[in-house]
C-alpha positions in Angstrom: 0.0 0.0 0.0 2.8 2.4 0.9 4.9 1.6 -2.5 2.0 2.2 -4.4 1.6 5.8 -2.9 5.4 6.6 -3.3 5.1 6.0 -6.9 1.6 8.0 -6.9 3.5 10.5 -5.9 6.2 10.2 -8.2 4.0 10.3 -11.5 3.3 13.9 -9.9 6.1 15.3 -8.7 6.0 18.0 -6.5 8.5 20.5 -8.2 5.6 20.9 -11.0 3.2 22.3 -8.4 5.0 24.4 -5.7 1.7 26.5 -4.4 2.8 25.9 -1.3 6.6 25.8 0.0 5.7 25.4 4.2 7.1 22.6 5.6 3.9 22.0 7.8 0.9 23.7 6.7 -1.1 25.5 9.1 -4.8 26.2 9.2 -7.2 28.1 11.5 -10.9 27.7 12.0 -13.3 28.8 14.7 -16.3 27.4 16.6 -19.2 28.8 18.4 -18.2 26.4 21.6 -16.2 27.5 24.8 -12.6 26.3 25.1 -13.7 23.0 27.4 -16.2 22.1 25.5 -14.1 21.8 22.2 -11.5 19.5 24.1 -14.8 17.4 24.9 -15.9 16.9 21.6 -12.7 16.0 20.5 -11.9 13.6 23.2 -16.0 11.9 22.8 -15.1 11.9 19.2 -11.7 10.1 19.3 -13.3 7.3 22.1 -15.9 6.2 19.3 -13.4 6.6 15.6 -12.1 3.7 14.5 -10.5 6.0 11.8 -8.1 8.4 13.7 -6.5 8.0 17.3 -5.0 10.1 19.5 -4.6 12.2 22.8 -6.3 15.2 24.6 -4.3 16.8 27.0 -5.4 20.2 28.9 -4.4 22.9 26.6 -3.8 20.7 23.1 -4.5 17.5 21.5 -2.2 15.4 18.9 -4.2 13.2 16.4 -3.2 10.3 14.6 -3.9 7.4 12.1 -4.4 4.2 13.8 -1.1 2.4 13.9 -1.8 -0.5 11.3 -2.0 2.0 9.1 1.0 4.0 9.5 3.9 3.9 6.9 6.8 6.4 7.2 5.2 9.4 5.8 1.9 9.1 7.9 1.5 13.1 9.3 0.2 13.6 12.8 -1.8 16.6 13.6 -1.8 19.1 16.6 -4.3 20.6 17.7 -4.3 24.3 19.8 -7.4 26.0 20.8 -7.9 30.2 22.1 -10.4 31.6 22.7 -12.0 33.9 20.0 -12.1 37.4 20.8 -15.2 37.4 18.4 -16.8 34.8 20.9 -16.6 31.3 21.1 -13.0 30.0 19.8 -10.1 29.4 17.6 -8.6 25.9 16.8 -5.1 25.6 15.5 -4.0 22.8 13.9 -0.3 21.9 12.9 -0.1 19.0 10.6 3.2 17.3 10.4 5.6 14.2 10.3 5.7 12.3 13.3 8.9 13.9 15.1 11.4 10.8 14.8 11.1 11.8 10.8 10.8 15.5 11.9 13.9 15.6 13.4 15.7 13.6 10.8 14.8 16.0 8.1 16.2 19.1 10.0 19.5 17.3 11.1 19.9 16.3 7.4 19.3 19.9 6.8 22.4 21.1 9.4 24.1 18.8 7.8 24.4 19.6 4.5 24.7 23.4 5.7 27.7 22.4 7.7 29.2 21.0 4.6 28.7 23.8 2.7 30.2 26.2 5.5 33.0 24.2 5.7 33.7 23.7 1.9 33.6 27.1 2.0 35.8 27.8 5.0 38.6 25.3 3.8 38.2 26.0 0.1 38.7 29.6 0.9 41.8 29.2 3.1 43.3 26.8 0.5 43.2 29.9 -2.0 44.6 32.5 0.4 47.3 29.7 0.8 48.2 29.4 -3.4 47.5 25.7 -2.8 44.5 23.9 -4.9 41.6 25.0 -3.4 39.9 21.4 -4.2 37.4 22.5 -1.2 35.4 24.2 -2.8 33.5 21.4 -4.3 32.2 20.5 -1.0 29.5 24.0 -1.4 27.4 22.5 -4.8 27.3 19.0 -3.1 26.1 20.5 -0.1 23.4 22.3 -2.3 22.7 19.8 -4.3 21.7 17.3 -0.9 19.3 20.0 0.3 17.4 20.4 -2.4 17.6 16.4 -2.7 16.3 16.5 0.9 13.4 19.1 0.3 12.3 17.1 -2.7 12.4 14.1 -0.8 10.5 15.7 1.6 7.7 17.4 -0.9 7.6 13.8 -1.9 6.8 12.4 1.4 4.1 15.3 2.0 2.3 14.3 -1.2 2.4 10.6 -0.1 0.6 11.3 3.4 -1.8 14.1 1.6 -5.0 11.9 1.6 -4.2 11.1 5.6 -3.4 14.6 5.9 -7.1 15.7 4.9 -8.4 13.1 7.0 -7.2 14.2 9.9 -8.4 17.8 9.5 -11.9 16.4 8.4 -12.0 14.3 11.7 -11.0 17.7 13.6 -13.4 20.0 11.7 -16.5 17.1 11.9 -16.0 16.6 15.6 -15.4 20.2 17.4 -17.7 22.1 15.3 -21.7 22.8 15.5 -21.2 25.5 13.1 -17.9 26.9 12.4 -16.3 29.3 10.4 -12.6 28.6 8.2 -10.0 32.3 9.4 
């Protein structure tokens, strides 16, 4: 199931469309419920879904798809609520990669701008030195792996799209009576 929608993704890559360049997309939407009573729903909501799991703690919530169903690009989404200064209140969700793949992503990224400070550190003291300055091929390989990593990420971002949606429809379908998308 997971190959198939890595080579989904493939046959439309995600350097054709670029409409949206965050890393984890945001989204805002506000109900006409107190602040408890949104936790509430949520929490009644997740005890009776077979579809999404996850946890409700005081001030925010993290949702999830059930665990047979994970592969490595599954997002999670968290969940923040205000209160609206309009009345009632504002939910915030976050949706992302779980933070194991999260973290690897941004150490990749450090890494390949290390390499590239240090190609250019070294390459640049080579010159001053009249010697070879070989080092400086360390800057386009370092370039070359983060844009290898953001594709690679799009990639993965179009592979967990459909979970994605589900999780904000679960959200939106189980805190609202009538709400309206900020």
């Amino acid at each position: 199931m997971a190959l198939f929608g890595y080579f989904e993704a493939l046959s439309n890559p995600p350097f054709v469309v670029m409409a949206d360049i965050r890393m984890r997309p945001q989204f805002d939407f506000t109900v006409s419920c107190d602040y408890s009573q949104s936790f509430q729903r949520l929490s009644d909501a997740l005890e009776k879904s077979d579809d999404v799991s996850g946890t409700v703690f005081a001030d925010s919530a993290i949702l999830k798809i059930p665990a047979h169903e994970t592969h490595l690009w599954t997002p999670q989404l968290k969940v923040s609520v205000e209160k609206s200064p309009t009345g009632g209140c504002t939910i915030h969700g976050l949706i992302g990669p779980r933070p194991s793949i999260w973290s690897l992503f941004m150490a990749s990224y450090v890494a390949w701008a290390f390499i590239i400070m240090m190609s250019l550190v070294f390459g640049s003291s080579q010159a001053m030195l009249s010697q070879s300055a070989w080092a400086f091929w360390g800057a386009p390989i370092g370039i070359l792996g983060s844009v290898l990593t953001y594709v690679t990420a799009r990639i993965g971002r179009r592979i967990g799209r459909p979970q994605s949606r589900r999780l904000k429809a679960f959200l939106e379908t189980s805190t609202r009576s009538s709400s309206t998308p900020t």
